[in-house]
N, C-alpha and C positions, 0 to 999 in steps of 0.2 A: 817599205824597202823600194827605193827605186832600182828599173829595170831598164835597159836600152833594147830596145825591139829594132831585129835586124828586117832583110827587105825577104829573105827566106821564110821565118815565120809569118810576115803580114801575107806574101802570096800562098805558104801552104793553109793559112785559116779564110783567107779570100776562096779559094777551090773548097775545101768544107768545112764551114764554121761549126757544125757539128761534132766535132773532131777532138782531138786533145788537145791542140794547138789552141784554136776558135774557142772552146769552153777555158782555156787558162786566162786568153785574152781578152772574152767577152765578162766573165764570173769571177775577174779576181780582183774589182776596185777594192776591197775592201783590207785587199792583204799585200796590193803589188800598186807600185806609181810605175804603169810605162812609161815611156819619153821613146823618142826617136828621133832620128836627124830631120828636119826639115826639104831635106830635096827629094825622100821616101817618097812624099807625094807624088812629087815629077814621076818619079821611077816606076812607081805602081800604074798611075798615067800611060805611062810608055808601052807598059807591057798588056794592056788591054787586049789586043790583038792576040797577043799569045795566050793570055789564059783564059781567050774566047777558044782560042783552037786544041787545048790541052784538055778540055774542061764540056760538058753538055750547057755551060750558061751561055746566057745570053747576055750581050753587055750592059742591059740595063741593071739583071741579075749580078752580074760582077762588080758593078756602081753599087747596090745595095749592099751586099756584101761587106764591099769595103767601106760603105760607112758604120755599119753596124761594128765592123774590127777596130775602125779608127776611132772612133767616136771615144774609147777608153787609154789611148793614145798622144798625149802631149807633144808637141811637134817644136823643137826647138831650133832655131836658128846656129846656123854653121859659127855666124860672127863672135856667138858667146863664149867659143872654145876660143883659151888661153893658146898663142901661139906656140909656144913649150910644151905644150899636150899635143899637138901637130907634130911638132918634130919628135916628139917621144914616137908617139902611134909610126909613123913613118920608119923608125930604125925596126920598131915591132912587124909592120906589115910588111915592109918590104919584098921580103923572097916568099911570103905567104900567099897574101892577094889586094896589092897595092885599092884596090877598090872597099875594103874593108875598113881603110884609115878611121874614118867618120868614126864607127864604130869603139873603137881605140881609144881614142882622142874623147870623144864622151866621154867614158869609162873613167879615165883618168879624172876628166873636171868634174865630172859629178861622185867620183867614188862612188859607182856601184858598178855591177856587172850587166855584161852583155848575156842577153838569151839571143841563141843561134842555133842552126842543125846544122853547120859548115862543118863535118867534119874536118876537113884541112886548115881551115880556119883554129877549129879549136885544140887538135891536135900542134898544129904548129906556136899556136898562145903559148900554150901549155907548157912544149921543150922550151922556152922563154923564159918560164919562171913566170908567165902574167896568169894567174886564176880568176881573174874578176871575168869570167865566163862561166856560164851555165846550159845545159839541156834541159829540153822539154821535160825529161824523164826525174828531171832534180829538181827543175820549179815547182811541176807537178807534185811531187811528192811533199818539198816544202810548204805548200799550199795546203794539202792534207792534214801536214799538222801541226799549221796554224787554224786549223778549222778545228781540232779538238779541244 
């Protein structure tokens, strides 16, 4: 089952991989294909500074981190998305959080869902009529029992 890994979950399992987040993302090759957009990188890049100062790591600490999370992670190119799954996501994200499009737009070209903790994000999908979104709380569990 593939799964779109938003920029929320990679920095809440970057702070502890430990975590429910970190053990879904780090322990679940065998039940879950992540993917993610491509410019994640940039973004996770960007914020170094910040989840130096949010955080007791240190940045090399935060490098490891993030390659341990990524490392299970597919990172796809923006260009592969069909122009019509852009304007789809666009009438979707709009009045929600135009910076979520990416998100959307996977969703559609790959049919499967997005994992997010955005509640606004997922709450406003949802009055939509789009469900191709899930919580940690439902992967997790899905994972569970596919493990039985």
């Amino acid at each position: 089952m593939k799964i779109i890994v938003d920029a929320n979950i990679v920095f809440s399992s970057i702070l502890n991989s430990n975590g429910k987040i970190g053990d879904l993302l780090i322990n679940s090759k065998k039940h879950f294909n992540f993917i993610a957009p491509e410019f994640l990188h940039y973004e996770i890049r960007d914020k170094y500074k910040r989840l130096q100062s949010i955080s007791d790591l240190s940045i090399e600490q935060i490098m490891e981190a993030e390659y341990h999370v990524c490392k299970e992670i597919v990172f796809i190119s923006e260009e592969q998305i069909n122009q019509e799954f852009w304007e789809e996501a666009y009438t979707l994200v709009q009045d929600i959080d135009i910076k979520d499009i990416q998100y959307v737009a996977y969703a559609k070209q790959f049919k499967c869902k997005i994992w997010s903790g955005d509640k606004k994000l997922f709450k406003g999908l949802k009055a939509k009529g789009f469900n191709n979104i899930i919580t940690t709380d439902d992967l997790f569990e899905l994972r569970r029992k596919r493990l039985k």
